[in-house]
DSSP file (Angstrom, degrees, kcal/mol; ACC not computed):
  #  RESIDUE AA STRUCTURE BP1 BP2  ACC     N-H-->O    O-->H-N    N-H-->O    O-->H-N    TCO  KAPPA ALPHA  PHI   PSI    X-CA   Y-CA   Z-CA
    1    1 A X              0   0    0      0, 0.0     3,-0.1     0, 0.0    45,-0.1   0.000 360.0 360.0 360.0 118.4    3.8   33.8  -28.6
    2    2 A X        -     0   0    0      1,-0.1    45,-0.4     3,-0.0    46,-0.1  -0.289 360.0-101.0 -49.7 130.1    5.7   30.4  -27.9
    3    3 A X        -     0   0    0     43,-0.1    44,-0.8     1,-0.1    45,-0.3  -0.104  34.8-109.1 -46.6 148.2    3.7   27.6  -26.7
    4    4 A X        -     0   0    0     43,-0.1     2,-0.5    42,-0.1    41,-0.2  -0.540  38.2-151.5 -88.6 170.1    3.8   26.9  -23.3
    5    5 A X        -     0   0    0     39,-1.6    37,-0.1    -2,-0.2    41,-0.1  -0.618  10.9-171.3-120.0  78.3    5.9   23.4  -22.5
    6    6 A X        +     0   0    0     -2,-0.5     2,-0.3    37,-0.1    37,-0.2  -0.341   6.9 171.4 -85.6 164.1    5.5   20.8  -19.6
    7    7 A X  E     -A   42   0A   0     35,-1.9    35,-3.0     2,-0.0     2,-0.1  -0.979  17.1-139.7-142.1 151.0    7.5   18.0  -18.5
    8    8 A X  E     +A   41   0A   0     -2,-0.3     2,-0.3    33,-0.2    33,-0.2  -0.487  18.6 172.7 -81.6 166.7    7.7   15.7  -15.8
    9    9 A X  E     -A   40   0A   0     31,-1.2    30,-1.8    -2,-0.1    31,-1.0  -0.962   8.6-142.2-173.8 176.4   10.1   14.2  -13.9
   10   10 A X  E     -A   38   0A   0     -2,-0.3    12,-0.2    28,-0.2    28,-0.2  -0.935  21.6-106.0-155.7 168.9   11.1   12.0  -10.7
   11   11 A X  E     -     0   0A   0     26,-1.6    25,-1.1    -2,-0.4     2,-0.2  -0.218  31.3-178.5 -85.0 159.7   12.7   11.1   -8.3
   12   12 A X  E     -AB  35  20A   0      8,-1.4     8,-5.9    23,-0.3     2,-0.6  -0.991  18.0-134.1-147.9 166.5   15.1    7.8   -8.2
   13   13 A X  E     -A   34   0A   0     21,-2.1    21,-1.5    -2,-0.2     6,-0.1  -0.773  11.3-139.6-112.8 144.2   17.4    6.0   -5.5
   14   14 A X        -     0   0    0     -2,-0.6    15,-0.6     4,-0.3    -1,-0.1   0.228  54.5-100.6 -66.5  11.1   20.9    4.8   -6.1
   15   15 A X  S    S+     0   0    0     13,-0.1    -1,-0.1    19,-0.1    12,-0.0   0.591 113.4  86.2  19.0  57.2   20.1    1.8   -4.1
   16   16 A X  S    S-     0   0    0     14,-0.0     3,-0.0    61,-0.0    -3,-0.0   0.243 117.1 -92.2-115.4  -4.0   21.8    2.9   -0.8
   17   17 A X  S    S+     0   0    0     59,-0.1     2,-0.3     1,-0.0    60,-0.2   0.837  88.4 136.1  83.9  37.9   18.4    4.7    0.2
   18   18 A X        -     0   0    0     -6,-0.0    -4,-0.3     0, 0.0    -6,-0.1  -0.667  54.9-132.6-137.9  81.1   19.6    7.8   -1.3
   19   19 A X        -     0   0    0     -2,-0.3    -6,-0.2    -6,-0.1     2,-0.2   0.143  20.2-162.2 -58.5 154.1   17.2    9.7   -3.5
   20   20 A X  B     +B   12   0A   0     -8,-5.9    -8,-1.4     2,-0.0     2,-0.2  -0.586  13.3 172.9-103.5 162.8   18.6   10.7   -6.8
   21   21 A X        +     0   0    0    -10,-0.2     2,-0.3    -2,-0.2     3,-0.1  -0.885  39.0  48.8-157.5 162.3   17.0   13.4   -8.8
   22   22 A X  S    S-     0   0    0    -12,-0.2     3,-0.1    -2,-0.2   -12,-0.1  -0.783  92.3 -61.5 119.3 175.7   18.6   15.2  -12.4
   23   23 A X  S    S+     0   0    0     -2,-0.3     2,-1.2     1,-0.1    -1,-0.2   0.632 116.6  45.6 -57.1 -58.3   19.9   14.0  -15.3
   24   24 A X        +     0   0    0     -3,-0.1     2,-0.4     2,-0.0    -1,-0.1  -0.624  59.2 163.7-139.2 122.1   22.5   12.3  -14.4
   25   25 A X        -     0   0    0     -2,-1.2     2,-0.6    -3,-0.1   -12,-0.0  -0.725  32.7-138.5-104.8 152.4   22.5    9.7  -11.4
   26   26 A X        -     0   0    0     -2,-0.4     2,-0.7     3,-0.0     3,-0.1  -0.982  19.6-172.6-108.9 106.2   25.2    7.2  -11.0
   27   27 A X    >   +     0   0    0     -2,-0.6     3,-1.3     3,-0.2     6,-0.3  -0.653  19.4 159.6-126.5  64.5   23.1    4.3   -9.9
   28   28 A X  T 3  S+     0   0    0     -2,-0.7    -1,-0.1     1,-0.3     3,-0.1   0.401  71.5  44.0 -77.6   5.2   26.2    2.0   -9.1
   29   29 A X  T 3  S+     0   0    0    -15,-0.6    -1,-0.3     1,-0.2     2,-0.3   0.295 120.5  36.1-114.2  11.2   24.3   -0.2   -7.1
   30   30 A X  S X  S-     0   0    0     -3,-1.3     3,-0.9   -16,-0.1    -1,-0.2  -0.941  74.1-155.5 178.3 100.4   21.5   -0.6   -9.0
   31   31 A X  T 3  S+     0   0    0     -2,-0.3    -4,-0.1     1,-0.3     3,-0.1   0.900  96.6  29.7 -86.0 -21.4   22.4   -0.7  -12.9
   32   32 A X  T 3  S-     0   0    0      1,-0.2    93,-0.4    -3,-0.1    -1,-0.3   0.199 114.3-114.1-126.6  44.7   18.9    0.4  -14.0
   33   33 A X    <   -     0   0    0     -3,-0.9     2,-0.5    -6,-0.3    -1,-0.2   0.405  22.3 -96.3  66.7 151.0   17.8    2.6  -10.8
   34   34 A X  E     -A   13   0A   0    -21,-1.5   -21,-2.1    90,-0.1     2,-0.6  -0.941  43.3-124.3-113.3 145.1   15.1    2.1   -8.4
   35   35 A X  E     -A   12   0A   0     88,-0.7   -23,-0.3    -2,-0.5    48,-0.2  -0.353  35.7-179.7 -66.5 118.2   12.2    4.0   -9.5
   36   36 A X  E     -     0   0A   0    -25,-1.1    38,-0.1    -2,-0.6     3,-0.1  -0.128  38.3 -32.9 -85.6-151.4   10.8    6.6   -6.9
   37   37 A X  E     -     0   0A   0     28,-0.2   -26,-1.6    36,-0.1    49,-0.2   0.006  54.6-111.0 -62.4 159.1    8.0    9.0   -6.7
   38   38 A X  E     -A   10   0A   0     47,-2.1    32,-0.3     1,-0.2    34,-0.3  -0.579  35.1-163.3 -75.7 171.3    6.5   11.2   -9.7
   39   39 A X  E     -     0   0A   0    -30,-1.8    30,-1.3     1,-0.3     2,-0.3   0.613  32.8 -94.1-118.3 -40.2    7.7   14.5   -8.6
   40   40 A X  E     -A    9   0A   0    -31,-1.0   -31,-1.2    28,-0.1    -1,-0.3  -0.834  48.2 -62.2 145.4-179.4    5.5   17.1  -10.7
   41   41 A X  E     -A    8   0A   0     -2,-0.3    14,-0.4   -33,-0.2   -33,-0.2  -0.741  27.7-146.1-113.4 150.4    5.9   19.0  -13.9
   42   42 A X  E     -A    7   0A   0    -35,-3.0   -35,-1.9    -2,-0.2     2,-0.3  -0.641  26.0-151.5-117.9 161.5    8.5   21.6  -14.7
   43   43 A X  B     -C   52   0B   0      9,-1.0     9,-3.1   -37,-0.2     2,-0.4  -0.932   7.1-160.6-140.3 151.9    6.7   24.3  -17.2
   44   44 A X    >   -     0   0    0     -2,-0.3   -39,-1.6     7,-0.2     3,-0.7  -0.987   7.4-170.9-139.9 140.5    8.6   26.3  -19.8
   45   45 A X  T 3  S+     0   0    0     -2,-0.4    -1,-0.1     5,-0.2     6,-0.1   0.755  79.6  62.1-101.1 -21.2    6.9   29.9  -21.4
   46   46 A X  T 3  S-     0   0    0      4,-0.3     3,-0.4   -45,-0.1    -1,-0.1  -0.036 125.7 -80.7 -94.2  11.9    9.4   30.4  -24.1
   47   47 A X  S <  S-     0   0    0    -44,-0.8    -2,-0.1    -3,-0.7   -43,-0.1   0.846  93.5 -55.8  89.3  14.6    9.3   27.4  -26.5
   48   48 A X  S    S+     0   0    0    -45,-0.3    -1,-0.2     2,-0.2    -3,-0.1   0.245 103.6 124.1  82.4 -29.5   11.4   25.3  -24.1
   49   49 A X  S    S+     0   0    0     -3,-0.4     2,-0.4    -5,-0.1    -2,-0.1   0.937  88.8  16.3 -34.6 -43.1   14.9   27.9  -23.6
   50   50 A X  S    S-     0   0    0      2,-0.0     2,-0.4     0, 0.0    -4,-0.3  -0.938  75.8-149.6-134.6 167.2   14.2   27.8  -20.0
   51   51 A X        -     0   0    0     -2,-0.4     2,-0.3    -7,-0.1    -7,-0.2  -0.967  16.0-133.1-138.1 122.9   12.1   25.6  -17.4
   52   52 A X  B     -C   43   0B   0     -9,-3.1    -9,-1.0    -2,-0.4     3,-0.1  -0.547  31.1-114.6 -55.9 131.3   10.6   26.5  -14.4
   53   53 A X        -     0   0    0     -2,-0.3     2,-0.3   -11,-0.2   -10,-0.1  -0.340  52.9 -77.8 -60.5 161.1   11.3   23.9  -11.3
   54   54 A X        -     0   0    0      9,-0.2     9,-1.9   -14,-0.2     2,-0.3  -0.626  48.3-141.9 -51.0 122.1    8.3   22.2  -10.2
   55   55 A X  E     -D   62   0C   0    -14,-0.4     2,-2.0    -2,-0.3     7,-0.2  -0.749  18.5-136.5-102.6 105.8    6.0   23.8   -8.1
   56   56 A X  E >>> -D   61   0C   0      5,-2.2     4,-6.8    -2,-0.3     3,-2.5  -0.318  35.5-147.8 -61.0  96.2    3.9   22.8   -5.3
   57   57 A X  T 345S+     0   0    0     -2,-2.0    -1,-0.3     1,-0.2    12,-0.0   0.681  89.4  52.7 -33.3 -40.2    0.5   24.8   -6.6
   58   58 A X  T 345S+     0   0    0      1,-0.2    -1,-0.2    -3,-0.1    -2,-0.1   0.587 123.6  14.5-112.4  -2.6   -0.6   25.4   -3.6
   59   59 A X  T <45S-     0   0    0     -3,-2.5    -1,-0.2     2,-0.1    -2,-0.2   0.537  88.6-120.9-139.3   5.3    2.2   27.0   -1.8
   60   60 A X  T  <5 +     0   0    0     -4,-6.8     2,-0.4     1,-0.2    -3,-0.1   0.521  62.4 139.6  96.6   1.9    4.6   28.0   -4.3
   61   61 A X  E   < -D   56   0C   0     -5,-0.7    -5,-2.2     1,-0.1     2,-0.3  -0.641  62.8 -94.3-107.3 136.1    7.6   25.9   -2.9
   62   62 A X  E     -D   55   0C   0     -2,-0.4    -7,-0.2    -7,-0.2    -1,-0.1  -0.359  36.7-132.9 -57.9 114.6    9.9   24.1   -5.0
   63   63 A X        +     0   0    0     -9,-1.9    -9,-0.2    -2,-0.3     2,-0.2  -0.255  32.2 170.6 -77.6 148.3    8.9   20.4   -5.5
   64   64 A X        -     0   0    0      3,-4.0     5,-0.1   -25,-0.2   -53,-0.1  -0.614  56.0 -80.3-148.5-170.0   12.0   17.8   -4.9
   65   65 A X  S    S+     0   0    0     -2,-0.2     3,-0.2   -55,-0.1   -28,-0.2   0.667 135.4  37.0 -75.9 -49.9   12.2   13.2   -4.6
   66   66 A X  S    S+     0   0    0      1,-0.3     2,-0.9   -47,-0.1    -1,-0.1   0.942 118.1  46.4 -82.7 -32.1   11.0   14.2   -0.7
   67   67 A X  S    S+     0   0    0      4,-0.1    -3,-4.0    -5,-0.1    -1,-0.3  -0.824  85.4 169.1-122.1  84.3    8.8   16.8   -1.2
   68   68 A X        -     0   0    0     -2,-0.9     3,-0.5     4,-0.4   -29,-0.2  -0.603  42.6-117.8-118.2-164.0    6.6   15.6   -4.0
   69   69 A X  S    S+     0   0    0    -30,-1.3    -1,-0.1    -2,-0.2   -30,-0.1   0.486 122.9  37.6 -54.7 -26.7    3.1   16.9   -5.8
   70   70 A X  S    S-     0   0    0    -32,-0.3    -1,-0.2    15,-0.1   -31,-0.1   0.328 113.8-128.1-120.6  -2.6    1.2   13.8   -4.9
   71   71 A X        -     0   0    0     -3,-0.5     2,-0.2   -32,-0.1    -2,-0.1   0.914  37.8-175.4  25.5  80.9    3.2   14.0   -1.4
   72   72 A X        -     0   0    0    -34,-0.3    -4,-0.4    -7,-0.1     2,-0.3   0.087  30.4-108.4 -67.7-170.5    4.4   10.1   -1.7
   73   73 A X        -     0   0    0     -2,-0.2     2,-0.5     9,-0.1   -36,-0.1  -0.756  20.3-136.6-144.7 127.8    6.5    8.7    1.5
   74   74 A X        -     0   0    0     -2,-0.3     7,-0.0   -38,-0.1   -38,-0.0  -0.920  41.3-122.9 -90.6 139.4   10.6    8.1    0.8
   75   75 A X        -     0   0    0     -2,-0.5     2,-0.8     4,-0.1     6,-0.1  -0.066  21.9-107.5 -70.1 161.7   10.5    4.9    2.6
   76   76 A X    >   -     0   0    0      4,-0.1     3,-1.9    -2,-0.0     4,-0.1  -0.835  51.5 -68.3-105.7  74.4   13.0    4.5    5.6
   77   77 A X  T 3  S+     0   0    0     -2,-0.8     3,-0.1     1,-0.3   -60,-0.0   0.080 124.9  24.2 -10.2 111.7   16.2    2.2    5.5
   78   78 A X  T 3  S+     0   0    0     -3,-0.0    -1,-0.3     0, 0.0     3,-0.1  -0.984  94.0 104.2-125.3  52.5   15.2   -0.5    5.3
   79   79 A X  S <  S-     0   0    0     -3,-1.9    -4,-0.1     1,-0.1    -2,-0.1  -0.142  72.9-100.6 -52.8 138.7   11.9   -0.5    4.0
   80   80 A X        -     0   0    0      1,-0.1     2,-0.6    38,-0.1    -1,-0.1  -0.218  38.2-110.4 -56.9 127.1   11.1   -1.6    0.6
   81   81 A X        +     0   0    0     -3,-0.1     2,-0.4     1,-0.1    -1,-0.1  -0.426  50.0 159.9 -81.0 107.4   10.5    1.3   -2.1
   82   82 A X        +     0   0    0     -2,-0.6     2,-0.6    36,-0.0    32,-0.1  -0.734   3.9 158.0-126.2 113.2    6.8    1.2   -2.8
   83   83 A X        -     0   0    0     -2,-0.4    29,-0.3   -48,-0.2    30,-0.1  -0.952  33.8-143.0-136.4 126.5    5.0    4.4   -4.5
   84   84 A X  S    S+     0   0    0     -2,-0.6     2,-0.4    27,-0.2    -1,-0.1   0.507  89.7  46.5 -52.5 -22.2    1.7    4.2   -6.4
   85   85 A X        +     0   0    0      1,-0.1   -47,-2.1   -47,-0.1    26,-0.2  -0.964  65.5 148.2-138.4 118.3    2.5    6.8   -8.9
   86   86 A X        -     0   0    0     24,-1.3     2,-0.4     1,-0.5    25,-0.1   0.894  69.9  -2.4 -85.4 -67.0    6.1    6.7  -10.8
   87   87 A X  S    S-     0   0    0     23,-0.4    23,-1.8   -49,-0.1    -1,-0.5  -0.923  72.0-168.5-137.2 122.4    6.7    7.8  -14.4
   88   88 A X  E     -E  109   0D   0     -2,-0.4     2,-0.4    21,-0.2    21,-0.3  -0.869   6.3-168.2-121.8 149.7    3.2    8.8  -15.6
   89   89 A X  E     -E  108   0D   0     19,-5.0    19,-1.6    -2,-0.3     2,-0.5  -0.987  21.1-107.8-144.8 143.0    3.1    9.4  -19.3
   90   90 A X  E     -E  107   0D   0     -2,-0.4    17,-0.2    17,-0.3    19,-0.0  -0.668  26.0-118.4 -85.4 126.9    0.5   10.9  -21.6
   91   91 A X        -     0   0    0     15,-2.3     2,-0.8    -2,-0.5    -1,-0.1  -0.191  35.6-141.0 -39.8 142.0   -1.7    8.9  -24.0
   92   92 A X        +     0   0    0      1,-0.1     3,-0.1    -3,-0.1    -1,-0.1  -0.959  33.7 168.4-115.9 133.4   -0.2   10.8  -27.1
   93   93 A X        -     0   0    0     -2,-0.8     6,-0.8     1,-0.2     2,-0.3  -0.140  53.3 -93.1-101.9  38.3   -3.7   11.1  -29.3
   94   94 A X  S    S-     0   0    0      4,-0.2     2,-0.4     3,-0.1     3,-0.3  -0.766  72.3 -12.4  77.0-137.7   -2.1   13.5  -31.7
   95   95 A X  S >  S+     0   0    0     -2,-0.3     3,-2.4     1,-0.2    -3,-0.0  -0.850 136.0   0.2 -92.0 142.2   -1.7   17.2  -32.4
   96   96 A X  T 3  S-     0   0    0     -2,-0.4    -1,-0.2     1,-0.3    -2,-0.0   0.778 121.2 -75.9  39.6  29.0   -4.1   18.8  -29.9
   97   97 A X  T >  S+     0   0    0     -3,-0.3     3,-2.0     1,-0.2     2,-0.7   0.739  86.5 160.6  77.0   0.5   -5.2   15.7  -28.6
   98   98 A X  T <   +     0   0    0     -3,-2.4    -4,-0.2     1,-0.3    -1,-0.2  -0.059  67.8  43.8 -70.6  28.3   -7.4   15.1  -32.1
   99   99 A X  T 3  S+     0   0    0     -6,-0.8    -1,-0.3    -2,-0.7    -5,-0.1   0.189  80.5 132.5-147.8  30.9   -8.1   12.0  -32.4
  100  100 A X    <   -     0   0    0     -3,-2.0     5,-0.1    -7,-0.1    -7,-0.0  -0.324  55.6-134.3 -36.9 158.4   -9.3   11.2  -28.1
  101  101 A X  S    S+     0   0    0      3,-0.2    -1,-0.1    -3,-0.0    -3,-0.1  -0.045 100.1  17.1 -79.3  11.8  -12.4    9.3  -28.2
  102  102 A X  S    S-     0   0    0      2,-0.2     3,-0.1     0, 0.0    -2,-0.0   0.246 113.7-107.4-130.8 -57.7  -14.1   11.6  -25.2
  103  103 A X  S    S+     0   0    0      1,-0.4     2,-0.2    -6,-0.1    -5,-0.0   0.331  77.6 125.2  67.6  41.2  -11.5   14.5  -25.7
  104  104 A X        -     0   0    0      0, 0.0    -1,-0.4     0, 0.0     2,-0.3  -0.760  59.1-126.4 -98.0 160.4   -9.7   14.0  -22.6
  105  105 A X        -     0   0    0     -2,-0.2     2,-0.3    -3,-0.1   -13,-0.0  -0.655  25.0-165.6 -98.9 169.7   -6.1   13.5  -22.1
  106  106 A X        -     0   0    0     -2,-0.3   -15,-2.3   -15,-0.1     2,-0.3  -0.927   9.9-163.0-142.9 154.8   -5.2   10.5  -20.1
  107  107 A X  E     -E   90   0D   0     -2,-0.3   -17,-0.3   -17,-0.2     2,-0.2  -0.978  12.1-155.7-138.6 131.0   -1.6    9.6  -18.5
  108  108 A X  E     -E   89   0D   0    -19,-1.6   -19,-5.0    -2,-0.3     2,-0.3  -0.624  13.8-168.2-116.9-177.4   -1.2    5.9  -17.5
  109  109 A X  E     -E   88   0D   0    -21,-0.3     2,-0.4    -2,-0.2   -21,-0.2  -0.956  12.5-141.9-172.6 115.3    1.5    5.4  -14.6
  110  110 A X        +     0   0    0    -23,-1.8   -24,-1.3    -2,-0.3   -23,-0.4  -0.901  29.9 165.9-107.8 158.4    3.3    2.0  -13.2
  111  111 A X        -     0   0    0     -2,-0.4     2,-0.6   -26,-0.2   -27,-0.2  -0.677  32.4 -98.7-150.5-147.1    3.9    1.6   -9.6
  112  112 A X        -     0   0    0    -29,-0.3     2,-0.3    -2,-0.2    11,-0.1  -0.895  23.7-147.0-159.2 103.8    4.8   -0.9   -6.9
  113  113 A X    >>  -     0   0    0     -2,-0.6     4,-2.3     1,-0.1     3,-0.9  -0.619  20.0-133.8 -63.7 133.8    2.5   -2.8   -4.4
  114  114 A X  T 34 S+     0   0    0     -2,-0.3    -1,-0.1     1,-0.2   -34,-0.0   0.814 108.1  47.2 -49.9 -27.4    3.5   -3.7   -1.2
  115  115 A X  T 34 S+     0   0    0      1,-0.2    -1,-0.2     3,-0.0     3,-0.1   0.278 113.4  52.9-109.9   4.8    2.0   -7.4   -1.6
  116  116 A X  T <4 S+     0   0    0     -3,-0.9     2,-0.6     1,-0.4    -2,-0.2   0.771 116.3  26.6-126.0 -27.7    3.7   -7.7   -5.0
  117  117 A X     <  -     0   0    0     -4,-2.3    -1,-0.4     1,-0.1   -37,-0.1  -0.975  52.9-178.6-135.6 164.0    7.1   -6.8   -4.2
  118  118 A X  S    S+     0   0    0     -2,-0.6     2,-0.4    -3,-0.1    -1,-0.1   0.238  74.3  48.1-129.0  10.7    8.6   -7.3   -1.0
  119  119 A X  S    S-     0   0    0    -38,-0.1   -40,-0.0     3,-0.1   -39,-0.0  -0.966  78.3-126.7-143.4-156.4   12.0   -5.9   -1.8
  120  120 A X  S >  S+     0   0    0     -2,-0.4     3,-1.4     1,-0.2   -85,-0.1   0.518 104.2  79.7-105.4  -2.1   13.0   -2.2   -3.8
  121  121 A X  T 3  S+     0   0    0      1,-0.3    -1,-0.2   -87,-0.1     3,-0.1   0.819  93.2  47.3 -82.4 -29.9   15.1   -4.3   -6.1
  122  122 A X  T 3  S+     0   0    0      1,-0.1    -1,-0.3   -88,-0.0    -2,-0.1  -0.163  95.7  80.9 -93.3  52.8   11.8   -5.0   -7.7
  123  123 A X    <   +     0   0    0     -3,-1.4   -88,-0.7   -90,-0.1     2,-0.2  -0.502  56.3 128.9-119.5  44.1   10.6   -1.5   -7.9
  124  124 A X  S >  S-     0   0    0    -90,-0.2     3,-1.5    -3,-0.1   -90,-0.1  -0.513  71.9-104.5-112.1-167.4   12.0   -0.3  -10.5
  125  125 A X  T 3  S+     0   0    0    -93,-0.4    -1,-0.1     1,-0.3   -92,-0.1   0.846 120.2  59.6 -87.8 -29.8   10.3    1.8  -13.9
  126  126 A X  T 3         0   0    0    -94,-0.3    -1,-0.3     1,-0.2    -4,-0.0   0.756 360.0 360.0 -42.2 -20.7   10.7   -1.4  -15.8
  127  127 A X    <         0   0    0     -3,-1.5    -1,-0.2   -17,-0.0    -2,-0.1   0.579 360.0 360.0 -91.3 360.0    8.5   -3.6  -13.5
């Protein structure tokens, strides 16, 4: 039986106030995106051949940039993009997680204070 696979992924804006989500955004205003919200993990049963969309667990409904798992705010033209969880990433501790020190996984995460940046041009997954 193939392992099962997750990935995240998220949302980002093209810097018109126009969330992007996919592979491939054209972020012509904005050369390296501005980051939005995490959106939720896409799950695959087959070893990765196909991927389920992300799912809102509790009601089954396809998770989107508006509509996200941690149900962040897209901010309002022209409010500054600020969301507490972006791109979250897993500690990698090895193969099964074998060398944690407690034997949890951990996922660290950047985000964007309101009192630290005061426009969306410094919100992005770099910052």
């Amino acid at each position: 039986m193939p392992p099962v696979l997750t990935a995240g992924t998220y949302g980002l804006d093209n810097g018109d106030h126009v969330p992007q989500t996919g592979f491939r955004n054209n972020c012509s205003n904005n050369a390296w995106c501005i980051g939005g919200p995490f959106i939720g993990f896409h799950m695959s049963r087959d070893g990765g051949r196909t991927w389920d969309g992300a799912l809102d667990p509790s009601t089954g409904a396809r998770l989107n940039a508006l509509n996200n798992s941690l149900r962040q705010a897209w901010p309002a033209p022209p409010a500054a993009f600020h969301f507490k969880v972006m791109q979250p990433h897993f500690v990698d501790f090895g193969q099964n997680n074998a060398h944690s020190p407690d034997g949890y996984a951990y996922l660290v995460s950047q985000g964007c204070a309101p009192s630290a940046t005061p426009t969306s041009s410094t919100c992005g997954w770099v910052h």
